[in-house]
N, C-alpha and C positions, 0 to 999 in steps of 0.2 A: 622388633618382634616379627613384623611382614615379613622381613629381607630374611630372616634365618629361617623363619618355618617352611619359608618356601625352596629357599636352599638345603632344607633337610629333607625334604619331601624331591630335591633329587635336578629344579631348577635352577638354570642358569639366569643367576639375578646378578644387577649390579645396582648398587644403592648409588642415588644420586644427589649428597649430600649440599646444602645450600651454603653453611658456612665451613668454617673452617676443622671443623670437628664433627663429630657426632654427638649427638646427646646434651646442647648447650643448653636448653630450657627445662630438659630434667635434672641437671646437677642444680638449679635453683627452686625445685618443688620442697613443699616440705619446710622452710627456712632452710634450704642445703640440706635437708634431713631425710626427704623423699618419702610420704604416704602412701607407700606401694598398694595399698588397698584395704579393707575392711574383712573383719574378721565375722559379719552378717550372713544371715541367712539371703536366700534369692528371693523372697518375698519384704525384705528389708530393703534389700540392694534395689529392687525395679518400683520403692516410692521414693528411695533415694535422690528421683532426676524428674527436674520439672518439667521436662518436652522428651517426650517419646522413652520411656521406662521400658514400657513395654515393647519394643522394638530390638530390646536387646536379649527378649527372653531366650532367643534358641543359639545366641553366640555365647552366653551364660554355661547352656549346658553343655557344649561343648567343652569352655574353659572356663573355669569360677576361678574364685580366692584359691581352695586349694588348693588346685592344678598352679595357679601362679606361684603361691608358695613352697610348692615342691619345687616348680623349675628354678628357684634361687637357692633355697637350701642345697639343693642338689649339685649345682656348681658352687658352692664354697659360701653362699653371702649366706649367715644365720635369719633370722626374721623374727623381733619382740612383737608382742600387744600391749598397745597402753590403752587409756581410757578413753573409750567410745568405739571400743573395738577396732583403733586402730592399728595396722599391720606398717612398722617400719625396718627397714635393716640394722640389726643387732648393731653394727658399727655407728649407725645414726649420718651415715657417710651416702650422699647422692651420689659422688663419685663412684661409690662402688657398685652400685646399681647399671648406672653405664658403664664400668669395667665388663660387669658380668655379659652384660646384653652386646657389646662391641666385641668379646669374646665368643660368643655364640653366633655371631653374624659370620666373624674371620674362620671356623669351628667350621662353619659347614660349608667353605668355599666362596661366599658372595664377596665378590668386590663390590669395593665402596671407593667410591671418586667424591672429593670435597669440591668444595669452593667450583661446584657445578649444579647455580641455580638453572629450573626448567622455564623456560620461558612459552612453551607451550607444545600440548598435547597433537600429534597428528593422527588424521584419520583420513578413512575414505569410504565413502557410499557407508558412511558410519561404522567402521569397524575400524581399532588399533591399529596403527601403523609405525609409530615413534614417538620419541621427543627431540625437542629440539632445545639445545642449550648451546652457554657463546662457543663451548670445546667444540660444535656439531651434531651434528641428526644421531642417532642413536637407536635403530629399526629394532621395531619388537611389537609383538600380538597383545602383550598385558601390559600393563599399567598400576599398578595400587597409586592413591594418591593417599598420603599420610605427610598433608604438610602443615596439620595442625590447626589454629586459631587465629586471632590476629591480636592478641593482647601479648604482649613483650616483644614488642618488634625486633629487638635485639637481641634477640637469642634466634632471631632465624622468620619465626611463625607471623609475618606480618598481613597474611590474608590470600597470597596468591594463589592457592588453589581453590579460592573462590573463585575468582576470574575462572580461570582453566577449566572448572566447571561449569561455570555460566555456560562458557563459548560454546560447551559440547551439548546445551540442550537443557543443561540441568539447573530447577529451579534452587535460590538460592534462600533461604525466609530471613528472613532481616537479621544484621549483625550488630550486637550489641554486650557490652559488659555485662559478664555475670562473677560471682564472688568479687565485688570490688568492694571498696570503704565508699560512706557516701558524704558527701558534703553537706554543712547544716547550715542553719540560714542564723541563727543566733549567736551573736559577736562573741559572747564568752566562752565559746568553748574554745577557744585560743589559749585561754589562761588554764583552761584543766586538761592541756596539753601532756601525756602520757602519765594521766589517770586509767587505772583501768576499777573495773567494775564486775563484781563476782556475784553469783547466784542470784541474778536478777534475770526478771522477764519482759521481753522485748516486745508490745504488739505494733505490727504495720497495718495501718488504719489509712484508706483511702476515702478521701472526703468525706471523715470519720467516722467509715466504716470499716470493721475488722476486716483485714485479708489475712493474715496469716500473721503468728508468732512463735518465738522459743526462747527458751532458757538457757542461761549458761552465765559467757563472761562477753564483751566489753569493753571498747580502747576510746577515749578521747585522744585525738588528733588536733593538729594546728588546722585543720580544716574543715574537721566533723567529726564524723566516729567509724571506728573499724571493730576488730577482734570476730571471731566465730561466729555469734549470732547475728552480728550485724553482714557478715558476709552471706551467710545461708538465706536473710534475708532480702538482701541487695538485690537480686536476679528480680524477684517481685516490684520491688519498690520500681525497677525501669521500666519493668513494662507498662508499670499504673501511672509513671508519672506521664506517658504521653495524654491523658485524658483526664486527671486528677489533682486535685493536689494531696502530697501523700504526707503523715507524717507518724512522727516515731513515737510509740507512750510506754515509758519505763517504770516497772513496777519495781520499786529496792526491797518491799517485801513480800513475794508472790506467796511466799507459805505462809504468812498470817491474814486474815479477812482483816475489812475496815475496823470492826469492832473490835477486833486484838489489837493491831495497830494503834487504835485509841485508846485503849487499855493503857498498853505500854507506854503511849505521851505524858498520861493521866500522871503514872508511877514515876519515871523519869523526872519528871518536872516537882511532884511533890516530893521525891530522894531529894533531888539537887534544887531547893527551892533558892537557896541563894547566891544560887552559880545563875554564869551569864550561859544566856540561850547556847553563846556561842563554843561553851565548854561543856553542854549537854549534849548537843546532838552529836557529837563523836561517837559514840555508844548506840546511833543509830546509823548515820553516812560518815563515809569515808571526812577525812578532816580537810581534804581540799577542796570538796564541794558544797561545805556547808555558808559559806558566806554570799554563794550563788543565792544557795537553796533559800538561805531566809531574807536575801533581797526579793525573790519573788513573789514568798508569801505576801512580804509587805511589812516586814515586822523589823523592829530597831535590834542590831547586832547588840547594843547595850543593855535588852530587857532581861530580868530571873526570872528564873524559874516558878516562881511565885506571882509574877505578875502577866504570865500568859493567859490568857481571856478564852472565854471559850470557844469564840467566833477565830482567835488566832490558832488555835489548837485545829478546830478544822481543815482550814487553809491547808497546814501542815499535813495533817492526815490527807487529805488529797491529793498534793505533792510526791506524800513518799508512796502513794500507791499510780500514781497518773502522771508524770512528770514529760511532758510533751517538746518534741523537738522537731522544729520544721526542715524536712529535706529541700536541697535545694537542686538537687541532681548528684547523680555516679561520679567518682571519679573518670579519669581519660579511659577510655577502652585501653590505652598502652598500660596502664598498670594494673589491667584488674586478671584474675590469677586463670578466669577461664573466656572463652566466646559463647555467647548465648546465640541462635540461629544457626546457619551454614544448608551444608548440600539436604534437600527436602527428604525424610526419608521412606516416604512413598515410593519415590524413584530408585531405594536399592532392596535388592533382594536380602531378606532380614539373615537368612541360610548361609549367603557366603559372599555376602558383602558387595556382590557384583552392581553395576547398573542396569538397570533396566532400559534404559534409552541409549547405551554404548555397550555392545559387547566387547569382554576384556577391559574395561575401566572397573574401580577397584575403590574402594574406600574405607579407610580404618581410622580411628580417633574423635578428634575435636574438629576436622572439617565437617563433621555431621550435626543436625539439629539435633544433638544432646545434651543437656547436660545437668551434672548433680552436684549435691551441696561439699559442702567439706567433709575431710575422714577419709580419703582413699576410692570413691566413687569415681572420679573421672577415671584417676590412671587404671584402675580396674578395666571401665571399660576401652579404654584405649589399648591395652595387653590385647582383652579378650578380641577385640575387633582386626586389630594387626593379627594375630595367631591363626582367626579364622579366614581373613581376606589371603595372607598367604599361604594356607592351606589350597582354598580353592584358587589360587589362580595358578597355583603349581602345578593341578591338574591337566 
């Protein structure tokens, strides 16, 4: 998005691609489906991100959802909304997302050279001077650095424009997984290995105190747990676990109170009095978690319904509304879907991306301390940021 807007604005740009293509870690956004961004208001969009929202307010009005949405519709890629306002390509196709954008680069004249990683930025008496890559020096006054994250190494983005920013001055805040799955410390969630979990409410509780929760859905993993909620909550959980111990309490039914809950055991158990426990609570959890669930109350998979006690009934009712899971840490930074820290953004001018401590240095995307939960917030801001850094450096 850099590389073309600055090339339409009349710049001679050459994109300096690291691998062997363009666009390998956006054809994998999305599940290959690509989230191009949220269909929110700009007061939705800047609580969307947990480090620096507000830092994006004046590249926002420059370029929003809309603006992004016309520029796809506009060359050929349709664009649906599904649920939670999110904006994908009617094709449901990543590829075609980087067709559009590798067209629009070629469109306005920028060359792009692959399988030409930067090995570092040069300067002098602090002002742009080149880069340096194995091809050779490469002289120029601007620079945008849009080399992403460090989570999927393999598609390109393994951290090096962190370094590259170090060197020139600029602080870097700690780098760490964010939207990752996390790891659990309790052995059986091996066994409800791709269960998932619908209209449940997740709270993150650090040294069991509340920090944040949401609703939705839910994945048990051979390692822990993933899905939506657990991702939007992930970014939190890392920060707390340097100083806490943090863990997960799952509510299976957040729209009923304890007293409905109990209701509903009360009725369950005297319908099916002489059904076993373990053919009742279907009707309340999923049927692959119920022989967990009543090993922990404490109770015999063999008891009816008639013979639950009212101290057993409790248990349960506690359970289905507080069901606790000890993190044990993130998954690897290599898999988790964004980077939490990067370049300080103090140090760039919010207007047009510039740095403050290097004239002509440049920054757009995920090398920045930004970032938002799921739904199309990042790539949002990664559009909006590359649109405006090559804007202004075209200038």
């Amino acid at each position: 998005m850099a590389a073309g807007r600055a090339a339409e604005l009349g710049a001679r740009v050459l994109l300096l691609e690291k691998m062997g293509r363009v666009g390998v870690k956006l054809t994998l956004t999305g599940k290959g489906r690509c989230n191009l961004t949220n269909g929110g208001d700009l007061p939705t969009f800047i609580e969307s991100y947990r480090h620096n929202g507000k830092f994006l307010h004046n590249v926002f009005s420059r370029f929003f959802n809309d603006d992004l949405i016309s520029f796809f519709t506009s060359r050929g890629l349709p664009v649906i909304e599904e649920r939670g306002r999110r904006i994908f390509p009617a094709s449901s196709r990543a590829q075609d997302v980087v067709r559009v954008l590798r067209g629009y680069v070629n469109s306005q004249g920028a060359a792009v050279q692959i399988h030409s990683p930067v090995q570092e930025i040069l300067t002098d008496e602090s002002r742009i001077t080149g880069v340096r890559t194995d091809a050779g020096i490469f002289k120029t006054a601007k620079v945008i650095l849009a080399t992403g994250g460090a989570s999927y190494p393999q598609t390109g983005s393994s951290g090096d424009g962190f370094g590259m920013a170090e060197k020139l001055g600029h602080t870097i805040q700690r780098i760490r997984p964010a939207l990752v799955p996390l790891e659990i410390e309790e052995p059986y969630v091996r066994d409800l290995q791709g269960l998932g979990l619908k209209n449940v409410k997740v709270t993150l509780l650090s040294d069991g105190r509340k920090a944040g929760e949401e609703f939705g859905e839910m994945l048990f993993t051979h390692f822990g747990v993933s899905g939506p909620i657990i991702l939007t909550l992930s970014g939190l959980a890392v920060d707390k676990l340097s100083s806490a111990r943090v863990d997960l309490s799952i509510d299976f039914k957040p729209a009923l109170s304890p007293e409905q809950v109990e209701a509903r055991l009360v009725r369950e158990f005297q319908k099916h009095s002489r059904k076993q426990i373990l053919n009742i609570l279907p009707n309340l959890l999923p049927r692959r978690f119920i022989p967990v669930f009543i090993q922990r109350a404490g109770i015999s998979l063999a008891i009816k319904g008639n013979e639950v006690r009212s101290g057993d009934r409790k248990r349960l009712l506690h359970l289905l509304k507080d069901w606790r899971l000890t993190i044990k840490g993130p998954r690897p930074l290599e898999e988790a879907i964004i980077t939490a820290g990067g370049v300080s953004v103090p140090e760039i001018h919010p207007s047009t991306m510039e740095s403050k401590i290097i004239p002509g240095l440049y920054f757009c995307g995920e090398i920045m301390d930004v970032d938002g939960k799921t739904g199309g917030y990042n790539l949002q801001a990664a559009f909006s940021t590359g649109w405006v850094a090559g804007e202004a450096a075209a200038i």
